[in-house]
N, C-alpha and C positions, 0 to 999 in steps of 0.2 A: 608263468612259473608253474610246475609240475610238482607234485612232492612225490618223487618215488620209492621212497622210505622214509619210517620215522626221522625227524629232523635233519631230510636229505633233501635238497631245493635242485631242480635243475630248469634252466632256463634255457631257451634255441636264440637263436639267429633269430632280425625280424625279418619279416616280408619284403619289405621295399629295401633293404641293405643284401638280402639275399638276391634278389634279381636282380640291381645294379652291378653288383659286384660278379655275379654270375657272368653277365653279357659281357662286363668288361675284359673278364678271362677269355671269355667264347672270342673275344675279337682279337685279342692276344694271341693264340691258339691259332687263329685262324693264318696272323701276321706269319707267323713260324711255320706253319708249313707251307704259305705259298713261297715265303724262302727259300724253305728246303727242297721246292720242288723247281724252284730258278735257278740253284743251282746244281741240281741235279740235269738238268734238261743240258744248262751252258754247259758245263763239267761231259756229259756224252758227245754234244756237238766239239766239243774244242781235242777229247779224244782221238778224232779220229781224222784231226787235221793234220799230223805229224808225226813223224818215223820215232817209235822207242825206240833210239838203240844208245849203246851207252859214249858218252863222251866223258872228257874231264872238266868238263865245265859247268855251270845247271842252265838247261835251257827254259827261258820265261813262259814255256807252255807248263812245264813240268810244275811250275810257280803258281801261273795261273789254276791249276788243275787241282795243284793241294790247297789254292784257296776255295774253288768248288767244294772240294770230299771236306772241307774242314765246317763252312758256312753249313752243309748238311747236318753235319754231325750234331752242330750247336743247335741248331734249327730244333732236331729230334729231341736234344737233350731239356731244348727249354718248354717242347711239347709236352716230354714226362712230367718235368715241372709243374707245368699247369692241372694236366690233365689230375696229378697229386693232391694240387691244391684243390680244386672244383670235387676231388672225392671228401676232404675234408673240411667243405663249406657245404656241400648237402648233408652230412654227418651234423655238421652243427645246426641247421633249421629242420630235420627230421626227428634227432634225439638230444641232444647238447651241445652248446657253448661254453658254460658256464654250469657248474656244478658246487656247492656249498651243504657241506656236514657241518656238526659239529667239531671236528678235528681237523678238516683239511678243505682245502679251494681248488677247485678243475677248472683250468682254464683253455680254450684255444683263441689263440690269437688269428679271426678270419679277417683282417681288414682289408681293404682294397692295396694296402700298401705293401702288402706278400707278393701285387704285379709289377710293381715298382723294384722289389729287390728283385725278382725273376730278372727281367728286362739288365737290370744295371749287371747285374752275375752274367749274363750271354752276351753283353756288350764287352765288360771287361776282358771276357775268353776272348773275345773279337779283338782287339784292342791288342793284347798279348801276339796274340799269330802275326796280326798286323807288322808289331814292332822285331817280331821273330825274324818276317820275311825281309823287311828293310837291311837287314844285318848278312841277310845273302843276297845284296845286290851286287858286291862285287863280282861273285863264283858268276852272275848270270853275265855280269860285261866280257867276261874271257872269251864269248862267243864272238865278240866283237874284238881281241885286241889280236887273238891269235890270227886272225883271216886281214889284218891288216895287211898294205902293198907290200911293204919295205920290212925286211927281217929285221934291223935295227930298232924299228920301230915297233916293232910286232913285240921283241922280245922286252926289251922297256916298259914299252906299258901293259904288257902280261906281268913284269914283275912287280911295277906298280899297285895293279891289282889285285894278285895274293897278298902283298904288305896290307891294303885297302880289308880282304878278305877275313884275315887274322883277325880284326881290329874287330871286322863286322859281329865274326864267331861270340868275341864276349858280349857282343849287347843280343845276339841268338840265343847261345845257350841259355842263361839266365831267363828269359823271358819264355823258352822252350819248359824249362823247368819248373816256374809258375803254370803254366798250362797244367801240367803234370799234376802238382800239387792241386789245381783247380778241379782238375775230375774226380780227382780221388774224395775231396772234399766234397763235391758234390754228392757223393751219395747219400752224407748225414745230413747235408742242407734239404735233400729232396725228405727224408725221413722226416725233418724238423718241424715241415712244412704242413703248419696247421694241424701239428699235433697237438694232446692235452698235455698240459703243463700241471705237477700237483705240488700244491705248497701247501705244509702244514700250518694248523695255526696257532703256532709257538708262541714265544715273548721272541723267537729271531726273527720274526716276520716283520714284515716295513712294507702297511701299504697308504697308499694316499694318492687320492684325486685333484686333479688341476684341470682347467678345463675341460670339464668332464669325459676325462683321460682315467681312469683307473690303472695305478702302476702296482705293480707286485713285486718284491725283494727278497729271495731268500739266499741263503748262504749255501753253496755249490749250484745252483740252479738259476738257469738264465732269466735273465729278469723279462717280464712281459707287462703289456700295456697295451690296456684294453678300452676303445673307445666305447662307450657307455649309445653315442646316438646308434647305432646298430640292431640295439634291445627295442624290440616294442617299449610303448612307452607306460605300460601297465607293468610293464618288466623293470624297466630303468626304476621306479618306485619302489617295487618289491623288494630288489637286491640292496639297493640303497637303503631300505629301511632294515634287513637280515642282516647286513653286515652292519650296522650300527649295535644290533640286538648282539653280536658276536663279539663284536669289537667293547661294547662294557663289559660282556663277562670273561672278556680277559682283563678287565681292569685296565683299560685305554692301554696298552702297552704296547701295541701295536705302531702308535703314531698319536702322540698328546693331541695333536690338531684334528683330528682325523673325523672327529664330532662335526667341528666348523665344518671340513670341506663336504664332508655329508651333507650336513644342512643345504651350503652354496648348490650343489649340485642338484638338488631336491626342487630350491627351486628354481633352478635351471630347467628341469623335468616340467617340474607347471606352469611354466612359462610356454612350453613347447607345447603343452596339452593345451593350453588355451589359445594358442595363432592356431589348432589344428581344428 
């Protein structure tokens, strides 16, 4: 704990929560770009196996190829991600984590579990293209129905196809449109990421610990919840014991219980100091 100003507390990241959490990024990071660079590598090779020119049908190169540029794309986008996050997890073990005035609470939420939403966000985009491209398998069999022997049969099951095609479009579009939606949203997920969060400390405030989870509630602002083992453990004390001293002088209003869960956690805290 630091006091950077009269009765202003700031706390870092610990040690062992930062280099765990750090290497698991760095190997994250590492998964992403040797992706994007498998499909970069495939995506050149498969290039240059076949004539662009235009037909009416989509041929399964052209398939395969925007799944290359697309597995890139995400590769890169979930690089930014990380690379976002790892700035605002040395942010929080160089200057703060955790900040605490008299009036208001700084939080960032650095847990290992921001690699777990990265990962499920770039799988999902995956998932979407995936179900995009299924939905134009028909357009891809045309290459197959028009080069059939027999005209009779060629034109049948071309017409088959397009009906098949139509059908495919609504389960593309839609799923094309989530992608959409998913990029754009991405920029604020990427900005969100291990930013500070400031809650005042009103009577609208609702905070309370469960295993020793610290959660935070204010009204328009996202709620955060902050794992306490992260803190050194001279720190896990300190803040536990500031926000008890903060939490009377607003006259428990915060959370009637909120004393107990203090305690519970406290000595949760000296329990860990004495296995260490």
């Amino acid at each position: 704990m630091k006091e950077s100003a009269p009765n202003t507390y700031r706390f870092r990241l610990g040690r062992a929560a930062y280099i765990r959490t750090g290497l698991m990024a760095l190997l994250l990071l590492s998964s992403f770009l040797l992706c994007g660079l498998v499909a970069v590598l495939l995506g050149l090779r498969l290039f240059s196996t076949y004539a662009h020119t235009f037909t009416f049908y989509l041929k399964w190169q052209d398939v395969l190829l925007a799944l290359c540029c697309y597995i890139t794309f995400i590769s890169l986008g979930g690089c930014v991600f990380i690379i976002r996050f790892l700035h605002a997890l040395h942010t929080g073990y160089r200057k703060e984590m955790i900040v605490v005035s008299d009036s208001a609470l700084i939080v960032r939420d650095l847990s290992h579990e921001n690699l777990s939403s990265i990962f499920w966000y770039i799988s999902t985009a995956l998932t979407c293209f995936l179900t995009a491209l299924v939905g134009l398998i028909p357009e891809v069999l045309l290459a197959w129905t028009v080069h059939l022997p027999s005209p009779e049969l060629a034109v049948l099951a071309s017409g088959v196809t397009l009906v098949l095609g139509l059908a495919g479009l609504a389960l593309t579009v839609p799923f094309l449109s989530f992608i959409v939606v998913g990029i754009v949203g991405s920029i604020s997920f990427c900005r969100k990421m291990g930013s500070p969060q400031t809650y005042h400390l009103t009577t609208n405030a609702t905070l309370s610990i469960d295993r020793f989870v610290l959660t935070i509630i204010y009204p328009d602002t996202p709620e955060s919840m902050i794992n306490l083992n992260i803190l050194e453990l001279y720190d896990q004390r300190d803040l536990l014991n500031l926000l008890r001293e903060r939490w009377d002088g607003t006259q428990r209003l915060w959370n009637p219980r909120l004393g107990e869960e203090i305690e519970l956690a406290l000595m949760e805290a000296q329990r860990s100091a004495v296995l260490i």
